[in-house]
CHARMM-style PDB file with segment names, atoms N, HN, CA, C and O in Angstrom:
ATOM      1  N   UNK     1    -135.071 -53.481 -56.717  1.00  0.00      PROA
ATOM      2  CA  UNK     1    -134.149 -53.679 -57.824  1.00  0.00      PROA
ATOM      3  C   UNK     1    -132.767 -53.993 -57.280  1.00  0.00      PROA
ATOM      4  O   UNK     1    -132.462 -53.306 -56.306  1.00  0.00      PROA
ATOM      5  N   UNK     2    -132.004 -54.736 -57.624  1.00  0.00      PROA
ATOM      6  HN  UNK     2    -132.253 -55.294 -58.415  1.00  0.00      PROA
ATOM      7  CA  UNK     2    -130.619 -55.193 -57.350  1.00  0.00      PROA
ATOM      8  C   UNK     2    -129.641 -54.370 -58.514  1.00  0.00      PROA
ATOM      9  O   UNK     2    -129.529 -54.112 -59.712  1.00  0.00      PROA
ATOM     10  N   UNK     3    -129.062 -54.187 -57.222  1.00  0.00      PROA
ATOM     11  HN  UNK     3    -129.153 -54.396 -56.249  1.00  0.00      PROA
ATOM     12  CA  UNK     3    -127.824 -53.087 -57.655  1.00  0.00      PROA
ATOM     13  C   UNK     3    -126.662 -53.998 -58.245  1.00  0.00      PROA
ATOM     14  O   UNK     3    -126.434 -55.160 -57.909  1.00  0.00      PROA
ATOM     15  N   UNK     4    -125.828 -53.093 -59.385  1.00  0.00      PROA
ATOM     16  HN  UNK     4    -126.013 -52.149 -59.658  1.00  0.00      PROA
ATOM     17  CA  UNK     4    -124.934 -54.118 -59.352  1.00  0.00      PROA
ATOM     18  C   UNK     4    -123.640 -53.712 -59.020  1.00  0.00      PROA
ATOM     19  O   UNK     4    -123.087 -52.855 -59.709  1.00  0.00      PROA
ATOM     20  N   UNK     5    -123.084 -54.211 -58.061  1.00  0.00      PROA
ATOM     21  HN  UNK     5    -123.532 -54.907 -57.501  1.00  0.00      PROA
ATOM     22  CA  UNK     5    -122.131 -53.824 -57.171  1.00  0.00      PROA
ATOM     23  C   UNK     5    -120.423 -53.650 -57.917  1.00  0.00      PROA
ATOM     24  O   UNK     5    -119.535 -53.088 -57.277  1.00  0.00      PROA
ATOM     25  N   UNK     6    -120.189 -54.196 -59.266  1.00  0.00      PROA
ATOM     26  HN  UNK     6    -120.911 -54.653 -59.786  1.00  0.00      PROA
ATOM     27  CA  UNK     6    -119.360 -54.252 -59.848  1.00  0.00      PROA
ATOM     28  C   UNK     6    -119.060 -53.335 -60.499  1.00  0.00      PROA
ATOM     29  O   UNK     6    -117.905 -53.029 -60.794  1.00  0.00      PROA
ATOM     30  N   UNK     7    -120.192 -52.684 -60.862  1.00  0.00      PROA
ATOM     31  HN  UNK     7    -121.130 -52.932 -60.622  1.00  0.00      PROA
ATOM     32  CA  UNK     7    -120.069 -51.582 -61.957  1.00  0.00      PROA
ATOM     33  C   UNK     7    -120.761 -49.653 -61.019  1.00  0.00      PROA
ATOM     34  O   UNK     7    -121.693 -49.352 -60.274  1.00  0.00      PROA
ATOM     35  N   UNK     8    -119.804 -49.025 -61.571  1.00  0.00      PROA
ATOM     36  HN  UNK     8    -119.047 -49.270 -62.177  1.00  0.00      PROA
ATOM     37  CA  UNK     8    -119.968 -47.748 -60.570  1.00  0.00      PROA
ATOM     38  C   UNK     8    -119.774 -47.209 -61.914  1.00  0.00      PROA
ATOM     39  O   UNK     8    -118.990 -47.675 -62.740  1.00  0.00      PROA
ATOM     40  N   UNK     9    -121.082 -45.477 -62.200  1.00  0.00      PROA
ATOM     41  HN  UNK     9    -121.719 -45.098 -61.529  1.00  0.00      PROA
ATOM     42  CA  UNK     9    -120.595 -44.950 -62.946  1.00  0.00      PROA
ATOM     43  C   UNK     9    -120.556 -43.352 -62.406  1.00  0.00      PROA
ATOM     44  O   UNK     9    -121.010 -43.061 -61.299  1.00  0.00      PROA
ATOM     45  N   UNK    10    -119.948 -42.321 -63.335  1.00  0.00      PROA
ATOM     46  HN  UNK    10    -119.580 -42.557 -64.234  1.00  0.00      PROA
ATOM     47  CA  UNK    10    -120.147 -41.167 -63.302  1.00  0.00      PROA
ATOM     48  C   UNK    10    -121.088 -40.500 -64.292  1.00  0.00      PROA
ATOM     49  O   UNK    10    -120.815 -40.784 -65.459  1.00  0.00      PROA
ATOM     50  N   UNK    11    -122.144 -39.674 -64.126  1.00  0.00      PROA
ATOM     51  HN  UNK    11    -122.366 -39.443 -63.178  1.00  0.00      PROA
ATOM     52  CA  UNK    11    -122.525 -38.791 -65.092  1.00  0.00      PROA
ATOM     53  C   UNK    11    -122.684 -37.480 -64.788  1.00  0.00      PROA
ATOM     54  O   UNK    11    -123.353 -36.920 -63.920  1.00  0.00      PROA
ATOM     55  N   UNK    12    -121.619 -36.887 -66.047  1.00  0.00      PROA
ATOM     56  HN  UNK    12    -121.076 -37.342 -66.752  1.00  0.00      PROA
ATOM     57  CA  UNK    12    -121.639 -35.889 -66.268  1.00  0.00      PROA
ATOM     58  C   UNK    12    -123.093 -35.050 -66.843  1.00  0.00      PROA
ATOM     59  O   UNK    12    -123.355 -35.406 -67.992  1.00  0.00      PROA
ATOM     60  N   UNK    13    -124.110 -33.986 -66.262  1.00  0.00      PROA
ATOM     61  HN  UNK    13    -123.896 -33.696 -65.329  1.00  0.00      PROA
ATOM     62  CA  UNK    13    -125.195 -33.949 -66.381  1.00  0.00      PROA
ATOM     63  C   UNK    13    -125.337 -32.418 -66.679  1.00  0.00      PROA
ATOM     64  O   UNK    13    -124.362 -31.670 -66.618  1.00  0.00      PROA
ATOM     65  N   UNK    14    -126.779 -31.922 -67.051  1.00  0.00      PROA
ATOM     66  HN  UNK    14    -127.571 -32.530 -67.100  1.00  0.00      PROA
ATOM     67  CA  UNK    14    -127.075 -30.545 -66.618  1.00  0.00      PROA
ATOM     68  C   UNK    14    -128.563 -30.452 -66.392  1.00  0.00      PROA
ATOM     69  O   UNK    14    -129.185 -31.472 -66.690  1.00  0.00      PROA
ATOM     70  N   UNK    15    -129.261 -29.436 -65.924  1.00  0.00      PROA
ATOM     71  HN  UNK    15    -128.756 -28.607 -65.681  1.00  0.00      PROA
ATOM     72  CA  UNK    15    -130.811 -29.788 -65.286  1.00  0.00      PROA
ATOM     73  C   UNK    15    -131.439 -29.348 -67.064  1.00  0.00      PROA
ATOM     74  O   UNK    15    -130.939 -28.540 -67.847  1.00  0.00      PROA
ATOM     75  N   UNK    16    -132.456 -30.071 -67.219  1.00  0.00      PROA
ATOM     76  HN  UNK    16    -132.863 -30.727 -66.583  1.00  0.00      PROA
ATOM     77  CA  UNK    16    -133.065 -30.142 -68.540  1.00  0.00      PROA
ATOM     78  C   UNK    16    -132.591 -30.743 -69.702  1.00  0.00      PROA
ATOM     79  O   UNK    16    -132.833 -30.533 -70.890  1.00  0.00      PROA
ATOM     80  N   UNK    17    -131.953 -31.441 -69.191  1.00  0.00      PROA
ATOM     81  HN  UNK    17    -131.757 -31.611 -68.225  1.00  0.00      PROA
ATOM     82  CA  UNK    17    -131.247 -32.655 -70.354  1.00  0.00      PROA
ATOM     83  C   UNK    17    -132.070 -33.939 -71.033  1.00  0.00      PROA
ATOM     84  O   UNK    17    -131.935 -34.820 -70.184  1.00  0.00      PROA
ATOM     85  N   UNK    18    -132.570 -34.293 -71.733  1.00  0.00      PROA
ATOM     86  HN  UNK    18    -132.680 -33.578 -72.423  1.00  0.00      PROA
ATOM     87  CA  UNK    18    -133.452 -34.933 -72.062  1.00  0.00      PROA
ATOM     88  C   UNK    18    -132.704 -36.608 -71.753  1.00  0.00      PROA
ATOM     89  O   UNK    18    -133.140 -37.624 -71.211  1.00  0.00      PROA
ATOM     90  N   UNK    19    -131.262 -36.219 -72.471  1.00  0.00      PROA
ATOM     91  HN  UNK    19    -130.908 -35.394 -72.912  1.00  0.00      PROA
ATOM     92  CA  UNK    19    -130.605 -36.851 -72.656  1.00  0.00      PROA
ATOM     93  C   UNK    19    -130.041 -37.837 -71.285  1.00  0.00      PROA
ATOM     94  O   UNK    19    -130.146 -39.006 -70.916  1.00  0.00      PROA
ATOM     95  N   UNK    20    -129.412 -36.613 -70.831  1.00  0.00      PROA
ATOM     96  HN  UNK    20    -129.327 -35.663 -71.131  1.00  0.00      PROA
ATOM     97  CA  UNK    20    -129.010 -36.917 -69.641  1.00  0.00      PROA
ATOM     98  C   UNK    20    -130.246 -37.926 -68.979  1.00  0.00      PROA
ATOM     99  O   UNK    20    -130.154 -39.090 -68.589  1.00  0.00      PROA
ATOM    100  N   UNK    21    -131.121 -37.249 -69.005  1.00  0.00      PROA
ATOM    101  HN  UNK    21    -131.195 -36.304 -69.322  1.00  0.00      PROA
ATOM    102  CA  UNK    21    -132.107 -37.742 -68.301  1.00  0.00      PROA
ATOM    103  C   UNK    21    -132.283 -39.896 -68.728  1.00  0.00      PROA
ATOM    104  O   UNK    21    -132.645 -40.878 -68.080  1.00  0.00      PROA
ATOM    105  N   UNK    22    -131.777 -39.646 -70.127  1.00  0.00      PROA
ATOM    106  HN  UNK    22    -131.483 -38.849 -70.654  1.00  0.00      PROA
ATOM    107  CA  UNK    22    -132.528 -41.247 -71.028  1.00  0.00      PROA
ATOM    108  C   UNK    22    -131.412 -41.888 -70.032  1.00  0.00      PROA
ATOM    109  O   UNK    22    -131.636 -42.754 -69.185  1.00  0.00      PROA
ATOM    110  N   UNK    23    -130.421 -41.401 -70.258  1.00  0.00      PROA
ATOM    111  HN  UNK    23    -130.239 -40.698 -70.945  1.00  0.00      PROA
ATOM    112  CA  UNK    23    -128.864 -42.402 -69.911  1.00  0.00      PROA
ATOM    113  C   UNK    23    -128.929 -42.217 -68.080  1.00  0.00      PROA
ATOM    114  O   UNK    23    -127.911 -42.846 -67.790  1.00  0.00      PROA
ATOM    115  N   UNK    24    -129.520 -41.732 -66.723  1.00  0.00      PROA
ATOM    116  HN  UNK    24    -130.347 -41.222 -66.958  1.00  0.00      PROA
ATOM    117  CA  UNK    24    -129.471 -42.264 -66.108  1.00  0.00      PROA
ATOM    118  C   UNK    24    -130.595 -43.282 -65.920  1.00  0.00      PROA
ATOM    119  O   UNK    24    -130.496 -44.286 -65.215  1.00  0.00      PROA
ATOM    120  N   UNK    25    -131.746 -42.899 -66.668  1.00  0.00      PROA
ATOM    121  HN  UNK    25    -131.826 -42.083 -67.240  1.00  0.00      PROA
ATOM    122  CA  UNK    25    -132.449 -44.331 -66.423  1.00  0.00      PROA
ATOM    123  C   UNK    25    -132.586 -45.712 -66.885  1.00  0.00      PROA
ATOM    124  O   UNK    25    -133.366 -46.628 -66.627  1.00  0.00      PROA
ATOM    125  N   UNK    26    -131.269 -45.517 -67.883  1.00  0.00      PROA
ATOM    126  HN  UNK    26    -130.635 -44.772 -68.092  1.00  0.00      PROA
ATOM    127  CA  UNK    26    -130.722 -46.801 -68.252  1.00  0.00      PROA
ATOM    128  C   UNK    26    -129.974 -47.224 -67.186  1.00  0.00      PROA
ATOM    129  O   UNK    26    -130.192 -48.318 -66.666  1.00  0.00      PROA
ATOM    130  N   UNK    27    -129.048 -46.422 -66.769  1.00  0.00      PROA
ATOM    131  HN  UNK    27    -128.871 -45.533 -67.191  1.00  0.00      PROA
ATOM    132  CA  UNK    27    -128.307 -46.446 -65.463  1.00  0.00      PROA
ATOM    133  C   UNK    27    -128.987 -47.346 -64.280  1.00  0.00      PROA
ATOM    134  O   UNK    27    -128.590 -48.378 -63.740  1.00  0.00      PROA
ATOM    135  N   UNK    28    -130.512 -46.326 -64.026  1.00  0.00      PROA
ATOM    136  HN  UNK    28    -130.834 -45.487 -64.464  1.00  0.00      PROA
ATOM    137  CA  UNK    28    -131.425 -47.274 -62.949  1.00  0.00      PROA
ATOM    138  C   UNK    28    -131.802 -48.741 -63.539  1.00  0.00      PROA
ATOM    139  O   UNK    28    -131.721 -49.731 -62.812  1.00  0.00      PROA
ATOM    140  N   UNK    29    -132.219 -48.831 -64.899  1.00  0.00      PROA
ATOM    141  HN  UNK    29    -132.285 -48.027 -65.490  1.00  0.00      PROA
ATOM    142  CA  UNK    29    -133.085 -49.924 -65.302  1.00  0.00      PROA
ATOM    143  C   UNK    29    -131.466 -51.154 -65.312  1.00  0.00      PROA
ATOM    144  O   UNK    29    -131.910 -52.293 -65.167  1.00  0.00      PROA
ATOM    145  N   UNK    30    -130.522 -51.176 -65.385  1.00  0.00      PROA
ATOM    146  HN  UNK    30    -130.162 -50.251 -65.502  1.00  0.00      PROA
ATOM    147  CA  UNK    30    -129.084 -51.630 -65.386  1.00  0.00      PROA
ATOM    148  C   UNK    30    -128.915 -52.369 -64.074  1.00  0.00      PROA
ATOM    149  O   UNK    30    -128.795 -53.590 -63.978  1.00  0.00      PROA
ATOM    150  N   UNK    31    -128.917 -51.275 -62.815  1.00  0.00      PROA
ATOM    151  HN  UNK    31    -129.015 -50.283 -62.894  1.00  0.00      PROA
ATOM    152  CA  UNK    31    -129.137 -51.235 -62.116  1.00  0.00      PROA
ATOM    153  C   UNK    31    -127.605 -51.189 -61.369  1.00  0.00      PROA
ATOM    154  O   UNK    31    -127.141 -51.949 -60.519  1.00  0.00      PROA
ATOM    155  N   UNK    32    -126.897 -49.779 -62.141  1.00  0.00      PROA
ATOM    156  HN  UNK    32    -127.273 -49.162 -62.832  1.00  0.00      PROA
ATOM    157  CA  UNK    32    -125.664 -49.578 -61.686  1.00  0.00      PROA
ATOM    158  C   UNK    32    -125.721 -48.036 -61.251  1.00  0.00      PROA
ATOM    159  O   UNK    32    -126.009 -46.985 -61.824  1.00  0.00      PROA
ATOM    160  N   UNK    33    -125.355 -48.361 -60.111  1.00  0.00      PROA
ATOM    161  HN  UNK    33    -125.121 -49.214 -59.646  1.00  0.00      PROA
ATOM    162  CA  UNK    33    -125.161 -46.739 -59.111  1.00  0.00      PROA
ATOM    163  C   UNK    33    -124.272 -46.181 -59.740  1.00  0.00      PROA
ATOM    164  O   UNK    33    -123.270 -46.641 -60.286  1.00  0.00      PROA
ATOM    165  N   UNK    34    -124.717 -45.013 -59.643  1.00  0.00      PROA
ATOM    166  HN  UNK    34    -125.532 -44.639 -59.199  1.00  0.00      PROA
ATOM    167  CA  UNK    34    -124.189 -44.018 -60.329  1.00  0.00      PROA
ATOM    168  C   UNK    34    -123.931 -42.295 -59.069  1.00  0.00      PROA
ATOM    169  O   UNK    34    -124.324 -41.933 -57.960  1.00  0.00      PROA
ATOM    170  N   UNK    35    -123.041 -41.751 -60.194  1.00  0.00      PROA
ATOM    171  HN  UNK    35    -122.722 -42.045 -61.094  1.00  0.00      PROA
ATOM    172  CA  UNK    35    -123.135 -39.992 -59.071  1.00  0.00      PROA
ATOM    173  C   UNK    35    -123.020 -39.106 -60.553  1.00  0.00      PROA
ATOM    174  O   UNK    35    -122.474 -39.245 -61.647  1.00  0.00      PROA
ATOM    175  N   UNK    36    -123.681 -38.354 -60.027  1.00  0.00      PROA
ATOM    176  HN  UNK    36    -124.125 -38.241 -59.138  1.00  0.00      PROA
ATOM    177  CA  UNK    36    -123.862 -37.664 -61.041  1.00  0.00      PROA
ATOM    178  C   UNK    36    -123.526 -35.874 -60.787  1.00  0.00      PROA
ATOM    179  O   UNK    36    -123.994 -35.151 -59.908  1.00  0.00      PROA
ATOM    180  N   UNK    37    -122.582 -35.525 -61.870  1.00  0.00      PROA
ATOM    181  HN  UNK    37    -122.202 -36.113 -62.585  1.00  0.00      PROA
ATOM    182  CA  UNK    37    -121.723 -34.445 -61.381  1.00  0.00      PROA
ATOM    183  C   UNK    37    -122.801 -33.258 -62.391  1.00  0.00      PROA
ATOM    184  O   UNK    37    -122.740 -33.276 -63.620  1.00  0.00      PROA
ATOM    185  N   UNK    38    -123.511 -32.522 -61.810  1.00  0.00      PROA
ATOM    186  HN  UNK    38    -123.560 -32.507 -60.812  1.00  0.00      PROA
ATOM    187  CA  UNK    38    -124.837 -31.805 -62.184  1.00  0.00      PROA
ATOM    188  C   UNK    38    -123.873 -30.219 -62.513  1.00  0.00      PROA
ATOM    189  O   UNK    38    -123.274 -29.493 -61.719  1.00  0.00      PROA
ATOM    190  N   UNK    39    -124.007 -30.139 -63.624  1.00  0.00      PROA
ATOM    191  HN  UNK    39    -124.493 -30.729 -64.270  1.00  0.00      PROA
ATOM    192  CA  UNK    39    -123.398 -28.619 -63.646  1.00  0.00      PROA
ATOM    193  C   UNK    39    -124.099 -27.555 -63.511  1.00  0.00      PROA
ATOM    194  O   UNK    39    -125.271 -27.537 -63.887  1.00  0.00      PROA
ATOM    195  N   UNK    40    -123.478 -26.434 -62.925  1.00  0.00      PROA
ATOM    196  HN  UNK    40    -122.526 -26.449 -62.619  1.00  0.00      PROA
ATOM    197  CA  UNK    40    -124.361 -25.432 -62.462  1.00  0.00      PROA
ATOM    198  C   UNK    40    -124.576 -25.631 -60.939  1.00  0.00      PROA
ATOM    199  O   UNK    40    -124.712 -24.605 -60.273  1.00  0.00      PROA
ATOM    200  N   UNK    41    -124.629 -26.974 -60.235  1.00  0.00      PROA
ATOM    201  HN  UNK    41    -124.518 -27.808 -60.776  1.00  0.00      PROA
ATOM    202  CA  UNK    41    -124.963 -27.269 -58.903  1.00  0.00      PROA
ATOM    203  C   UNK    41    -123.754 -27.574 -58.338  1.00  0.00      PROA
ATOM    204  O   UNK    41    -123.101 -26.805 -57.632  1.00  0.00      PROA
ATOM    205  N   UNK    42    -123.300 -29.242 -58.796  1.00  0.00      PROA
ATOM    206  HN  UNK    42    -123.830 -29.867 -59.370  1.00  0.00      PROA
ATOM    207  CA  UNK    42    -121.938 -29.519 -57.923  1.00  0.00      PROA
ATOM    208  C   UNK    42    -121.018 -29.660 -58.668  1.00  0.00      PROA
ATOM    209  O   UNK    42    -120.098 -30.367 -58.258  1.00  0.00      PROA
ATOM    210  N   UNK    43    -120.922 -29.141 -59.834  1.00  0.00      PROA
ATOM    211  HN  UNK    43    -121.670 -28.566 -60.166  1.00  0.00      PROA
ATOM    212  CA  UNK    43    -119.754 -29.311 -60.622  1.00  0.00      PROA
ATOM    213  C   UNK    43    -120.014 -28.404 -61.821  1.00  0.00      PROA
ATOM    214  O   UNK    43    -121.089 -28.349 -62.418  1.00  0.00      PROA
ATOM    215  N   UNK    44    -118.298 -27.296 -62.277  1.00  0.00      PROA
ATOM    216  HN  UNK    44    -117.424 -27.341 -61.792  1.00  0.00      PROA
ATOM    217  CA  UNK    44    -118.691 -26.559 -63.509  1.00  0.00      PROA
ATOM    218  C   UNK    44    -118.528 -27.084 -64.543  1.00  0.00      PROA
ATOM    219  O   UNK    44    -118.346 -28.297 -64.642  1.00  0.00      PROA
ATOM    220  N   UNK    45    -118.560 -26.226 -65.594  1.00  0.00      PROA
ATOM    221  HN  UNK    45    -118.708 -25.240 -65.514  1.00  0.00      PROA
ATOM    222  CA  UNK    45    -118.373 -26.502 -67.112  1.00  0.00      PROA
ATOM    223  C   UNK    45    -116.553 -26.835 -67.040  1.00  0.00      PROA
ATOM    224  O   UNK    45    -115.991 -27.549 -67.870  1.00  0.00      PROA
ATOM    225  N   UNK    46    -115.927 -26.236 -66.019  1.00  0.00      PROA
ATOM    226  HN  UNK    46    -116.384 -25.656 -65.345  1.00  0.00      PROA
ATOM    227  CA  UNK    46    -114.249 -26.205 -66.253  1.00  0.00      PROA
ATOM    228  C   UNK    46    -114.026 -27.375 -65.969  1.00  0.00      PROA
ATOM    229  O   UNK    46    -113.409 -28.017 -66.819  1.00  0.00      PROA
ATOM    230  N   UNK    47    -114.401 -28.023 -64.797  1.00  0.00      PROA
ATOM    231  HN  UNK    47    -114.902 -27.501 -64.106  1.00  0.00      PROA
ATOM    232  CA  UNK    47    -114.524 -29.465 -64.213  1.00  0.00      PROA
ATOM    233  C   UNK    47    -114.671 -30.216 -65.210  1.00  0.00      PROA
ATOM    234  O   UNK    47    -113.705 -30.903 -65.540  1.00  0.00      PROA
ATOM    235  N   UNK    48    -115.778 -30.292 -65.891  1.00  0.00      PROA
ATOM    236  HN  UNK    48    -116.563 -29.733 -65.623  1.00  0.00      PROA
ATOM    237  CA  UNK    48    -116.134 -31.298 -67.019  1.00  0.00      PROA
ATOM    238  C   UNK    48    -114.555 -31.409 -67.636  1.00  0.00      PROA
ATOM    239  O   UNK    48    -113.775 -32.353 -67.510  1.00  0.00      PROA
ATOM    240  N   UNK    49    -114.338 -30.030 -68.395  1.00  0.00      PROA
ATOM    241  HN  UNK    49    -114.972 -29.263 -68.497  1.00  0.00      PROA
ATOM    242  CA  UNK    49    -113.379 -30.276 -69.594  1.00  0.00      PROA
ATOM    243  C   UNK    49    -112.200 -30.331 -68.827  1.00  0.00      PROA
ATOM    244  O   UNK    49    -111.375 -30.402 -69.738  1.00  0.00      PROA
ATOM    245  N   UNK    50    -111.499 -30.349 -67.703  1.00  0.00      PROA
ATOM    246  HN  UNK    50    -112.169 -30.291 -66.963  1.00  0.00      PROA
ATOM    247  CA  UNK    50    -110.196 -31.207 -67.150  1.00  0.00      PROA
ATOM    248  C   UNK    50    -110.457 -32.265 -67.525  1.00  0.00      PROA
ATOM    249  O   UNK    50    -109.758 -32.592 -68.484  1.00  0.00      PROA
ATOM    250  N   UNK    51    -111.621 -33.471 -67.014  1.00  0.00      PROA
ATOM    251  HN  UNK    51    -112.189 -33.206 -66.235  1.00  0.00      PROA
ATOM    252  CA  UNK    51    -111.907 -34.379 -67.440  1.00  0.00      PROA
ATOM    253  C   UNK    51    -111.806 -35.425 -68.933  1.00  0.00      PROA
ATOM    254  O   UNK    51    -111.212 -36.459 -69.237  1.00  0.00      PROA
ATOM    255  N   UNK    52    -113.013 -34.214 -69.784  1.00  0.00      PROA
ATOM    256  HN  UNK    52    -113.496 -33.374 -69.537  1.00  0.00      PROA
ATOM    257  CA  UNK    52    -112.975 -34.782 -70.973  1.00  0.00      PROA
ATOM    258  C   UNK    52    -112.927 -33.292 -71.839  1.00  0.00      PROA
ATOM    259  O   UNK    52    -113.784 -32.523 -72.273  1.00  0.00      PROA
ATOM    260  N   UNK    53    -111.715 -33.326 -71.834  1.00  0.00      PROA
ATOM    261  HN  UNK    53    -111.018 -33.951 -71.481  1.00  0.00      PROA
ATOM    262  CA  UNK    53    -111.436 -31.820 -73.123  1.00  0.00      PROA
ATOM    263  C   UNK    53    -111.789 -31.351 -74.371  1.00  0.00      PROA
ATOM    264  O   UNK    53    -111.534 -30.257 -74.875  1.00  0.00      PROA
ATOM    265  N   UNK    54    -112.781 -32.875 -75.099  1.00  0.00      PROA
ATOM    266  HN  UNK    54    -112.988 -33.764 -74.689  1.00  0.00      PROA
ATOM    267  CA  UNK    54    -113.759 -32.480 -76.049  1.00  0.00      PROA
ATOM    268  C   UNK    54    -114.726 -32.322 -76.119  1.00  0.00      PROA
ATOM    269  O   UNK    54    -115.355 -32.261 -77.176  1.00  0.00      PROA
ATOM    270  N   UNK    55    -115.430 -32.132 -74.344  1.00  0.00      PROA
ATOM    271  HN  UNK    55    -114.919 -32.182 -73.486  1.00  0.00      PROA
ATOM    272  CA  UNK    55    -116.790 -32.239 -74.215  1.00  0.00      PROA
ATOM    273  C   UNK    55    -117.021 -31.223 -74.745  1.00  0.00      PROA
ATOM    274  O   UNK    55    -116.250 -30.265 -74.697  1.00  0.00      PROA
ATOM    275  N   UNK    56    -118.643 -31.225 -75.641  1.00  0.00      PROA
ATOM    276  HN  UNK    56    -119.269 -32.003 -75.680  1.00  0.00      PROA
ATOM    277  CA  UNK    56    -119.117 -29.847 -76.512  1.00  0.00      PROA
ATOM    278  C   UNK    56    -120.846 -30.301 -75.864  1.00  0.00      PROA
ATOM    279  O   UNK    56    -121.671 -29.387 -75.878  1.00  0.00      PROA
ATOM    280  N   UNK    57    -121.253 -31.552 -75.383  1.00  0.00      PROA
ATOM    281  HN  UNK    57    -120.583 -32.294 -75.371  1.00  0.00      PROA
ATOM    282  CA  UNK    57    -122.189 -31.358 -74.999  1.00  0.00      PROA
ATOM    283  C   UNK    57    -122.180 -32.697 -73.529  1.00  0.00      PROA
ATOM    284  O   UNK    57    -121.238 -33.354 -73.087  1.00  0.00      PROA
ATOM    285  N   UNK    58    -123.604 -32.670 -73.134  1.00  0.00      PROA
ATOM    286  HN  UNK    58    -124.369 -32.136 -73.493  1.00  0.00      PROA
ATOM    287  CA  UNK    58    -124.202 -33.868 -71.737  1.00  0.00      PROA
ATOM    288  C   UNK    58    -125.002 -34.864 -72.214  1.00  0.00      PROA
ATOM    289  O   UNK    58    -125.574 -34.661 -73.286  1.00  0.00      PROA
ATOM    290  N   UNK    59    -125.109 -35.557 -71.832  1.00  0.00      PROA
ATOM    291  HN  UNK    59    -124.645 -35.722 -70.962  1.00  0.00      PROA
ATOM    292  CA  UNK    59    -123.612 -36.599 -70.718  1.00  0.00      PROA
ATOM    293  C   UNK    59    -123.027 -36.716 -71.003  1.00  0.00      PROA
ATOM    294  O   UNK    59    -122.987 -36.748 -72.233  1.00  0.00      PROA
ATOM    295  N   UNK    60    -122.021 -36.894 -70.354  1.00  0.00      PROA
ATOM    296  HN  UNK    60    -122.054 -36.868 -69.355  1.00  0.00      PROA
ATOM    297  CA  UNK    60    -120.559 -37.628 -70.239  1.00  0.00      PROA
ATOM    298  C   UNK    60    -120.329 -38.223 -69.194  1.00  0.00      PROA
ATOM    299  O   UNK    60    -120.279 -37.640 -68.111  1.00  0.00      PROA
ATOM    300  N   UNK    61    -120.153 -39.469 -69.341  1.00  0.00      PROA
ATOM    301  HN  UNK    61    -120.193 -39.942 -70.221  1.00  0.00      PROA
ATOM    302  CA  UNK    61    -120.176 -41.068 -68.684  1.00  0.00      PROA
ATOM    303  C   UNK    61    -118.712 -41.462 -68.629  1.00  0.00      PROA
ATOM    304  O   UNK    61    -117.667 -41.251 -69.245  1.00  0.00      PROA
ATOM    305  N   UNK    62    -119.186 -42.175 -67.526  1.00  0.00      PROA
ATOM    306  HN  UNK    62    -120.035 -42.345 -67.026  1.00  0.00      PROA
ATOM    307  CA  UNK    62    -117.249 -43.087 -66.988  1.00  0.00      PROA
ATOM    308  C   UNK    62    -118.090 -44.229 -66.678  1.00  0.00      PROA
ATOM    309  O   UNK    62    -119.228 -44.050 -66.245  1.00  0.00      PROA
ATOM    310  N   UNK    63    -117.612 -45.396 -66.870  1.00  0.00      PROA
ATOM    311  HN  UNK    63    -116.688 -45.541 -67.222  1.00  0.00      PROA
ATOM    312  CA  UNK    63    -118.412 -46.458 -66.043  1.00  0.00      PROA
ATOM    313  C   UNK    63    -116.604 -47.172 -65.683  1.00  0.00      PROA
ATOM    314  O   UNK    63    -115.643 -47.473 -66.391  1.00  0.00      PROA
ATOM    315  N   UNK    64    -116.858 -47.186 -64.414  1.00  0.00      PROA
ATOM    316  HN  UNK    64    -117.639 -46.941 -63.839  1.00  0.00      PROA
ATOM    317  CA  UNK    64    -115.668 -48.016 -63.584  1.00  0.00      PROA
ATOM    318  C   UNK    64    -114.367 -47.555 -63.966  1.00  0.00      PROA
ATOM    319  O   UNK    64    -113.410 -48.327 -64.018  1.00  0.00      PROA
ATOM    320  N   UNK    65    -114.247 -45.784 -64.358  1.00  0.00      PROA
ATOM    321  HN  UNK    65    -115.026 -45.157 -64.316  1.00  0.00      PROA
ATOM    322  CA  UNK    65    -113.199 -44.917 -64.600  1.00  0.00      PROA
ATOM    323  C   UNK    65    -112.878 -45.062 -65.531  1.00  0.00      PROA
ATOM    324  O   UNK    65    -111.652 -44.968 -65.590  1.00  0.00      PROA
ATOM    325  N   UNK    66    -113.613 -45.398 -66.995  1.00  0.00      PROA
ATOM    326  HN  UNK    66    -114.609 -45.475 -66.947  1.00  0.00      PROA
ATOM    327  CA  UNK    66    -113.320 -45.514 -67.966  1.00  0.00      PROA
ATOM    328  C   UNK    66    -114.061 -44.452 -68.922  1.00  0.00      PROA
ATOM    329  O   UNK    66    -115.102 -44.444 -68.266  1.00  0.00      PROA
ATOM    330  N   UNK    67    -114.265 -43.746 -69.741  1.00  0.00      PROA
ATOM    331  HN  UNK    67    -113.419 -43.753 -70.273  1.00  0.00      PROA
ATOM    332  CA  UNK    67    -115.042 -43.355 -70.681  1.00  0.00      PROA
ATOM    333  C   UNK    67    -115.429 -43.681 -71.642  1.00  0.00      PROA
ATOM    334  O   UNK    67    -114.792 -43.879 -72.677  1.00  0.00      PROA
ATOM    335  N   UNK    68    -116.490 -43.783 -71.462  1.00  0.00      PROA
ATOM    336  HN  UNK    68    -117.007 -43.622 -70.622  1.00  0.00      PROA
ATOM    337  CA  UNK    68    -117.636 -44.207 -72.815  1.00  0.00      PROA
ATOM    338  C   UNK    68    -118.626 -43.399 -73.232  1.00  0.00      PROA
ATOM    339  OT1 UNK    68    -119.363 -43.752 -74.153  1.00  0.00      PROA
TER     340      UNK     68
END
């Protein structure tokens, strides 16, 4: 699969996310690299909300430092 080198995203994640789960494999099927900030593992709940201060749930996406 060809990556696409233009577009970099972040996802904000947690383990058992269904969700999470749909939106990175749009991510793969896209075929834009991504990092994914897994809470509970490499990133907390406090982390998230510096970020995005209305997060109430996962994912939460940046594509090329933007939020969407």
């Amino acid at each position: 699969m060809q990556t696409n080198l233009n577009n970099k995203a972040v996802v904000w994640s947690q383990a058992n996310c269904p969700a999470c789960n749909q939106a990175k494999a749009l991510l793969d099927i896209k075929g834009i690299a991504y990092e994914v900030k897994m809470l509970g593992e490499n990133a907390t709940k406090q982390e998230l909300l510096e970020v995005v201060p209305s997060a109430r749930s996962v994912p939460q996406i940046f594509l090329n430092g933007e939020y969407v």
